[in-house]
N, C-alpha and C positions, 0 to 999 in steps of 0.2 A: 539694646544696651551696648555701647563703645565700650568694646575693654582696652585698657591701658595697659600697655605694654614696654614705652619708652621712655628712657630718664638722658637728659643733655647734663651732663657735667662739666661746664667751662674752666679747663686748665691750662688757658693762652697766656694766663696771668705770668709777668719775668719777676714777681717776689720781691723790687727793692727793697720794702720793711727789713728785708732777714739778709740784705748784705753783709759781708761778704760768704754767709752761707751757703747764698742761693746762686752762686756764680757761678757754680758750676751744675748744682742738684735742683733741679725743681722743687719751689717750697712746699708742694703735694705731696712730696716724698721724706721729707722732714719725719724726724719718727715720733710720732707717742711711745714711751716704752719701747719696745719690739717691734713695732708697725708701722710703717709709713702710713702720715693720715688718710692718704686717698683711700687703701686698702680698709679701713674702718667707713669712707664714706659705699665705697661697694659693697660691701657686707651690711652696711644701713639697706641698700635699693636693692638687695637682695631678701630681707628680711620684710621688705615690705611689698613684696612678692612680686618686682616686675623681670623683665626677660629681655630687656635690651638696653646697652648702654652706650652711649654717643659724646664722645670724648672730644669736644673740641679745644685743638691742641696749638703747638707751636713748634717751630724747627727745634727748639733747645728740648723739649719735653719726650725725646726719645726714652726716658728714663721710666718713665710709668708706664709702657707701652710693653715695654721690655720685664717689666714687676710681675706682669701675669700673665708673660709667657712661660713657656717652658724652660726651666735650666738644666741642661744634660750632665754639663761638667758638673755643676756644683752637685747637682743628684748624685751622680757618680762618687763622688769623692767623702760624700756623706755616709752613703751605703759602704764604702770601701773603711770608711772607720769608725762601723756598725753606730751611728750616731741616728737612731732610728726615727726617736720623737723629733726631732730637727727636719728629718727626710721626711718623713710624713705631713710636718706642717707647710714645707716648701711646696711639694706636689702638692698639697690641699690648694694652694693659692693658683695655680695653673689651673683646675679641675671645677673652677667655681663656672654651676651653671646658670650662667651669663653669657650672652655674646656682647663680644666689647667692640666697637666699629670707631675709628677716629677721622677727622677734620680738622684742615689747617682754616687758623683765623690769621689772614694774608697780615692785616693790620690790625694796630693797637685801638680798636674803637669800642670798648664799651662793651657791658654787658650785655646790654641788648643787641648789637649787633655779632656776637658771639652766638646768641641762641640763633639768630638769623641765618649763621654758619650750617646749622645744622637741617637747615628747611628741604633739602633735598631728600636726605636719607630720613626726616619722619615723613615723608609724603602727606597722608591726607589725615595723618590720626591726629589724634589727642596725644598730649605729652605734657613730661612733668619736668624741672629745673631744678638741680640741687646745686649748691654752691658746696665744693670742696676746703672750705678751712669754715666750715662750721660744724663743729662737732659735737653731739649729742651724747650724752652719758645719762644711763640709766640706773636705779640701784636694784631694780625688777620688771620683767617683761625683756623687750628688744627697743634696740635704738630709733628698729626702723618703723614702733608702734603708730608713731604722729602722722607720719609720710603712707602706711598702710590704711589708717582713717582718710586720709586725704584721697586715694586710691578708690577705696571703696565707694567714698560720697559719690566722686565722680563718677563711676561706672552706674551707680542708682539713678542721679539725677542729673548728670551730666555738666552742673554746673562747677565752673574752675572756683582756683580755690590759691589760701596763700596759706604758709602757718605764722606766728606771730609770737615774740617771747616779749618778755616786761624787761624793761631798755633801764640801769638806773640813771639816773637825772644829767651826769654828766656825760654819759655815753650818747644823750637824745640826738644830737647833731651829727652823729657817725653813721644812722640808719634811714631807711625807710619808714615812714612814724603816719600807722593809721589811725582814721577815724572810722568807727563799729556801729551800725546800725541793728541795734537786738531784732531777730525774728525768730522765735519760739516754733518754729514751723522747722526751723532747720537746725541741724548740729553745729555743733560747737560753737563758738561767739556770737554769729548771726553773720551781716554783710558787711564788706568791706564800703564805706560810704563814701571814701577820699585817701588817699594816700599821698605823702611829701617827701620826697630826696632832701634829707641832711636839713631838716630845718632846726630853727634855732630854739631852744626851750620856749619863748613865749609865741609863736608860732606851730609848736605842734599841738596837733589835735589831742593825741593821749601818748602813753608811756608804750605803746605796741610798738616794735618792731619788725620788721620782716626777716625770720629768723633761718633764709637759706632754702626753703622749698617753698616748689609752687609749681602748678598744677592747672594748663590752658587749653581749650579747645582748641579747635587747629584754626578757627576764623582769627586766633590770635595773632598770627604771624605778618596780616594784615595794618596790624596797629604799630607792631616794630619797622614793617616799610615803611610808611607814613609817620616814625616818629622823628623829628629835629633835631639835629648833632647839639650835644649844649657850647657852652665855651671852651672846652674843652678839646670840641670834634668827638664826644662820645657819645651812644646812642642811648640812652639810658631806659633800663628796663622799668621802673617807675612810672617816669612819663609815659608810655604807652599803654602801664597800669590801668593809669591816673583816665585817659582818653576812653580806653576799653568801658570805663563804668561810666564815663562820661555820653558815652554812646548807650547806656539802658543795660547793658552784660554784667550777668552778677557774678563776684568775687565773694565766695565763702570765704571765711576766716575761721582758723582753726588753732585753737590754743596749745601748747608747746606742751609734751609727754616728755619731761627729764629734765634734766640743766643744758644750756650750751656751750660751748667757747667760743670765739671766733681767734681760732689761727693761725689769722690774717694780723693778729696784733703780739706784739714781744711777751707781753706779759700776760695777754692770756694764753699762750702757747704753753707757757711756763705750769698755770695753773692746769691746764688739760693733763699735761705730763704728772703734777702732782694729784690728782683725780682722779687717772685710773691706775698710778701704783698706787695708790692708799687703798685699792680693791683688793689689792697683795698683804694680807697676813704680816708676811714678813718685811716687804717695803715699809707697809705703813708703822711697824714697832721701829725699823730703824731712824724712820722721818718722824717722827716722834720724836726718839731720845733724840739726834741730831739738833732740831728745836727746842727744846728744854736747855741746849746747854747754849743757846744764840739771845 
């Protein structure tokens, strides 16, 4: 049995959508509430019990690197005006046992050649792929329910794995849109039969999306060599998907434990941010009345 142990979190992304936000801050670090989102995606792959994470970064993204290190001054200065629960939550975020490792992605190409980034430092294991502006909200359990099923199947069967959220109709064109082959033999959906980059509503196969994890033996890293820049000159993790089951390698599919956002878009940032203050008591009675009188 291969256990899994490693999560690649590609955060090379420069964030145009959120200009001029993100001119200076990495849009990873944009906050929900109190939190910069990455810090919610580590606490997702902590919750879903792995132990190593692989930060592929970029020159401008010293910002996150620096999130969960250690702060001496600000500690200091927190403790010096007995501001205790502040001080405790800062140290908590240094203290998370996680090792965080990072890698620079030289150039702009594509998601798949960002996990390609990281081929060194997983050497010969198994490893899993989250994408950082999709955020998961739970109203019971953990965030990191879906991605720890995913975890688990793997280490049983060994077989890789995607999870998948229901896309609505106009969104179909902004995702990865598979097609599901039932097998009663295996959990959750059954197999992935085809997957399409960004196709056009009468074009996709069904309403699934590929909702930001996933989950590849290490013969994967194979199919990302071998897969073709598109027009763009990007490498796209899809198409190597797409090849991988084209080759006989099965892709579970695993159905989505909570709601998502992605992020990566203005207005669902917006909604994420109204989604977990409405977890707040008192947020959610002031966004209330606030809307009653809109």
């Amino acid at each position: 049995m291969k256990k899994l142990k490693k999560v690649i979190i590609p955060v090379a992304g420069l964030g145009t959508r959120f200009l001029p936000a993100t001119k200076a801050i990495p849009k990873e670090m944009l906050p929900v509430l109190n939190k910069p989102i990455i810090q919610y995606i580590v606490e997702e792959v902590l919750d879903a019990g792995f132990k190593e994470i692989i930060l592929v970064t970029h020159s401008s993204k010293n910002a996150i690197e620096n999130h969960f290190d250690k702060s001496f001054e600000l500690e200091a200065t927190l403790e010096k005006r007995v501001k205790r629960g502040m001080l405790k939550e800062i140290r908590d975020i240094s203290k998370l046992n996680i090792s965080i490792q990072s890698i620079r992605q030289g150039e702009a190409k594509g998601l798949g050649h960002a996990i390609l980034c990281a081929k060194r430092l997983i050497g010969k294991e198994p490893f899993a792929v989250i994408l950082p502006d999709m955020l998961i909200s739970k109203d019971n359990g953990n965030a990191g329910d879906s991605l720890k099923a995913m975890r688990l199947n793997f280490e049983r069967g060994e077989i890789s794995s995607i999870l998948l959220a229901k896309a609505k109709k106009a969104d179909i064109s902004k995702y990865g849109i598979a097609k599901i082959k039932k097998n009663l033999k295996l959990p959750g959906l059954g197999l992935v039969e085809k997957i399409i980059e960004k196709p056009s509503i009468k074009e996709a196969p069904s309403n699934l999306y590929a909702a930001g994890r996933y989950i590849f033996n290490n013969n994967f890293f194979k199919y990302l060599l071998k897969a073709k820049p598109d027009k763009s000159n990007e490498i796209q993790l899809t198409d190597a998907i797409q090849n991988y089951i084209r080759d006989g390698e099965k892709v579970n599919a695993f159905p989505l434990d909570g709601d998502i956002f992605d992020c990566g878009d203005n207005t669902e940032y917006i909604l994420a941010n109204l989604e977990f203050a409405m977890k707040d008591p008192v947020m959610k009675t002031k966004i209330n009345n606030y809307l009653k009188t809109r």
